[in-house]
C-alpha positions, 0 to 999 in steps of 0.5 A, a space after each residue: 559698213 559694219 558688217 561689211 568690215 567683220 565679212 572682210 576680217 573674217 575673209 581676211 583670216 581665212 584668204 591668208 590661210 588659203 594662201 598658205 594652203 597653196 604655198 604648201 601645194 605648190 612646195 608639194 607639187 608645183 605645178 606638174 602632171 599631179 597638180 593638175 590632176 588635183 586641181 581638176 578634182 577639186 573644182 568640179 565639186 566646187 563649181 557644183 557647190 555654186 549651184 547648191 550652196 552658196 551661189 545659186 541656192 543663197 541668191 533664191 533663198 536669202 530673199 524669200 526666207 528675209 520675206 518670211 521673217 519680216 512677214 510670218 510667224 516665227 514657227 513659219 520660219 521654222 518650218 520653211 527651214 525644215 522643209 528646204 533643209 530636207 528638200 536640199 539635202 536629199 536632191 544633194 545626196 542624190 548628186 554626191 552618190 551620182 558623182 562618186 560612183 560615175 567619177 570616171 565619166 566626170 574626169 572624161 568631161 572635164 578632163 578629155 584631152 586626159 580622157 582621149 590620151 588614155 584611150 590612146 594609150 600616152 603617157 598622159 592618160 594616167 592623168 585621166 585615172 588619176 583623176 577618177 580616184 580623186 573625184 571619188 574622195 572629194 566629190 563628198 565635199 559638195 554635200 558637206 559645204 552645201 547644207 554648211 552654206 544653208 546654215 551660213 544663210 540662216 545666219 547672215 539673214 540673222 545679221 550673223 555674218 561672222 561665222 559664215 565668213 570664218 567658215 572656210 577656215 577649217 578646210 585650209 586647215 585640213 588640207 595643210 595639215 594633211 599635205 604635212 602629216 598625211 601626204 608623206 605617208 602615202 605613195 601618192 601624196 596627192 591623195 592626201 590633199 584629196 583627204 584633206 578636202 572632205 576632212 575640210 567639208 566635214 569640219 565646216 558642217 559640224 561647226 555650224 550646228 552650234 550657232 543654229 541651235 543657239 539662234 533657235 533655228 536648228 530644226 530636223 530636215 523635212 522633205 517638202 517640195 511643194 512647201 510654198 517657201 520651197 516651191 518660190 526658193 526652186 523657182 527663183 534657184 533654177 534660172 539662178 543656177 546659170 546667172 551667178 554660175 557663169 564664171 564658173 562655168 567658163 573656168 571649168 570651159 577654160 580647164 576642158 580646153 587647157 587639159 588639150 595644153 601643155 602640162 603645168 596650164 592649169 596649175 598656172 591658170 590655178 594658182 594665178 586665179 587663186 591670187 586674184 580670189 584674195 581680194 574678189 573674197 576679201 571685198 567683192 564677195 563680202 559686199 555682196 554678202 553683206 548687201 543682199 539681205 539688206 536689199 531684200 529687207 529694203 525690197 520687204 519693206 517697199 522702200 525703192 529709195 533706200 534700195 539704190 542706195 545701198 546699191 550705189 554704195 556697194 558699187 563704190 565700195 567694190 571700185 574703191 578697193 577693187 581699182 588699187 587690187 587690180 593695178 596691184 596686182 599688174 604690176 606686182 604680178 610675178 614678185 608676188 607669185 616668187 614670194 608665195 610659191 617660188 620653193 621646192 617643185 615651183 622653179 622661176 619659169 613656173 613664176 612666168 607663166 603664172 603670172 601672165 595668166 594673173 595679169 590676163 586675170 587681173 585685167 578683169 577683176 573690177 568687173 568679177 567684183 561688179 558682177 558680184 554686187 549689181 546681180 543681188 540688184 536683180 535677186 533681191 527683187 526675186 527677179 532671176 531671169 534677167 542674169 540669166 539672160 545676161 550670164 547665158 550672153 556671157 558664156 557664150 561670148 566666153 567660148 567664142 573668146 576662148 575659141 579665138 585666143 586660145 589658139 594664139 595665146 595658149 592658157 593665157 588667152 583662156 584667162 583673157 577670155 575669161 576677164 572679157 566675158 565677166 565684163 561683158 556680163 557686169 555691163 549687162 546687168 548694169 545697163 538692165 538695172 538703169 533700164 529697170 530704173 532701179 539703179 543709175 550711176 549718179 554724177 557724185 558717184 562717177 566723180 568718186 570714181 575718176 579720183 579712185 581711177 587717178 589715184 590708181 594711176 598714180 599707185 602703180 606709176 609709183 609701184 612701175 619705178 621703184 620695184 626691181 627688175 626680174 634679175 633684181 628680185 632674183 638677187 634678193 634672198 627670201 627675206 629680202 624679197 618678203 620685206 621688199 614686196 611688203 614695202 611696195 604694197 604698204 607704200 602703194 597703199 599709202 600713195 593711193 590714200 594720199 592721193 585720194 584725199 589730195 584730189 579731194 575724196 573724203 572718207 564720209 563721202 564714202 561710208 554714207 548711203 
């Protein structure tokens, strides 16, 4: 619980300065041609660093390096950190040159509607050049936030989890600074927020080496692909890179289709999704950081008793948060997006449509956060080719959902299909862990779980009658919009407090295992 409470300040920190990254881009853009050209530049580099950084590569690494520190010398931990450190690296530079050099080729694959206008000759093919360039000033952050998640590893196993979680902090302070002082000075200012995120990666690599050093554990990289440490990590890491990378890779589907779409589809998809990323980062994946070195150190020490515990209390920690997030943000959908985004390139209509993706989001939120805690169930066990399985379900799934909502949904049924597959794939993996015997909602926990679910419902029936219409929030000056949405999150808070302990749930009901 500790350190689940430093993860989420920590998040806390850099999630509110994610936001105000986005009010800047969204100030300096809003949400047209520009916008999705950025927007594409950066994800892909993003979703390489689920599978190098800390997705795939966290999940195989963090068990075996907590067996190695339960069970060797401490010069043994040492040398497995060398050795993967230097087999990382040099896969990853390999990768980040691949990507800077043949950039073009990333934007025709995930940018084809892009890539065919160009080949055309439309008007919307400068997206596709566009594109290009900037892939080749921010393909070098997949280098930089990769060996950075090696080291947040090594820290978290050390119960350090602080200084990983404050990590991401410095890469919203680049890119706000650049898109203030760098942007105005360049003819496309959106090169400068392409500066502002390898400037990011940088930053967020050079603050880690302290901690290392100071925990003893930084030590010269050593290429060693048949280290055995290294040998078990690559194995555990390969069938992994599908299992936790399933969301990704369903966003990135979702931008290959929306760039077929009208403009401003990805931009609202974007800035609907990085709503629903403040609470799944504040609480999903802060639980799940916290609870995977604590299931391998259970998994370590043979104790299957205490593993369905800790288990069971990230699972009614995430629906104790997630369940207020996700009616919340229903409901308070368009208000929210209107008090953040609403100025300068980001008109009322832009608030529209964004929020009927963020409510197609939404709707999937508990699942994005189950997803995060029941697949470190499997990993912790250095079992990887059970979510495989289930991711690849998943994904498929989420191509045939998108296939058919996107045709009468537009961008919306993309965002609609992305909640079905993570729901999808959170009932798999936990019908596989009850399958496993390994873990199995019990009648306490699903009797917590109805009092959280009619809590909710009393949250946002109380959120439905005393939030103004459109044209009332429209009335109202920024400050007043500011005050009103505060009040209304601060007295559904509340509501949702009173109502659980009216309907009996008691706090140590909640912290205990």
């Amino acid at each position: 619980m500790r350190s689940g409470l430093v993860v989420s300040a920590m998040t806390l920190v850099s999630r509110v300065l994610g936001l105000v990254r986005d009010v800047v881009v969204a100030n300096l853009m809003g949400a047209g041609a520009a916008a999705d050209v950025f927007f594409l530049a950066n994800k892909i580099p993003n979703f390489l660093r689920r599978l190098f950084a800390e997705g795939a590569f966290a999940q195989a690494f963090v068990p075996v390096l907590t067996e190695y520190q339960q069970q060797r010398e401490p010069n043994e931990v040492r040398e497995l950190i060398a050795k993967v450190s230097g087999t990382l690296g040099g896969i990853v530079t390999l990768v980040t040159l691949f990507g800077v050099v043949a950039s073009p080729v990333l934007a025709a694959l995930f940018g084809t509607g892009w890539f065919l206008a160009w080949l055309g000759g439309e008007p919307e093919g400068a997206k596709f050049l566009l594109a290009s360039l900037m892939l080749k000033i921010t393909f070098p952050y997949l280098w930089f936030i990769t060996l950075t998640a090696l080291a947040g590893a090594i820290l978290n196993t050390l119960g350090r989890f602080a200084v990983a979680a404050f990590t991401p902090v410095f890469l919203n302070i680049a890119i706000i600074g650049c898109a203030i002082w760098l942007s105005p000075e360049l003819e496309r200012p959106e090169l400068g927020l392409a500066w502002g995120v390898f400037l990011g990666g940088l930053i967020q690599f050079l603050f880690q080496i302290p901690f290392l050093y100071k925990a003893n554990m930084l030590v010269r990289p050593q290429w060693g692909w048949s280290h055995p440490g290294v040998t078990k990590i690559r194995t555990l890491m390969i069938p992994a890179m599908f299992g936790v990378s399933v969301s990704q890779i369903n966003l990135l589907f979702d931008t290959l289709i929306a760039s077929f779409l009208m403009t401003g589809s990805i931009s609202w998809l974007y800035y609907s999704d990085r709503l629903l990323e403040f609470p799944l980062g504040l609480f999903g994946i802060a639980i799940a950081t916290v609870i995977l070195p604590a299931l391998s150190k259970d998994k370590a020490n043979d104790d299957p008793t205490r593993f369905t515990q800790t288990l069971d209390w990230g699972v009614r920690s995430v629906l104790l948060v997630g369940i207020p997030a996700m009616l919340g943000l229903m409901v308070l959908a368009q208000p929210m997006l209107m008090v953040l985004f609403m100025r300068g390139e980001f008109s009322i209509t832009d608030t529209q449509m964004a929020s009927m993706s963020l409510l197609a989001y939404a709707s999937g939120l508990l699942s994005f956060m189950l997803v995060k805690v029941l697949a470190p169930g499997y990993y912790a066990r250095q079992d990887t080719k059970t979510p495989v399985r289930y991711g690849i379900i998943a994904m498929v799934a989420n191509m045939g959902f998108n296939l058919a909502l996107a045709i009468p949904f537009g961008y919306v049924g993309l965002a609609l299909a992305t909640s079905a597959s993570a729901t999808l794939n959170a009932l798999l993996l936990y019908r596989g862990l009850r399958q496993q015997g390994v873990y199995q909602l019990s009648g306490q926990t699903l009797a917590q779980i109805a009092r959280m679910a009619l809590a909710g419902g009393v949250m946002a029936a109380m959120l439905l009658w005393l939030s103004p219409s459109e044209a009332g929030w429209l009335a109202l000056s920024f400050s007043e919009r500011v005050m009103t949405l505060f009040g209304l999150i601060g007295l559904g808070a509340v509501s949702y407090g009173g109502s659980l302990l009216l309907f009996g749930l008691r706090p140590r009901q909640l912290k205990s295992l």
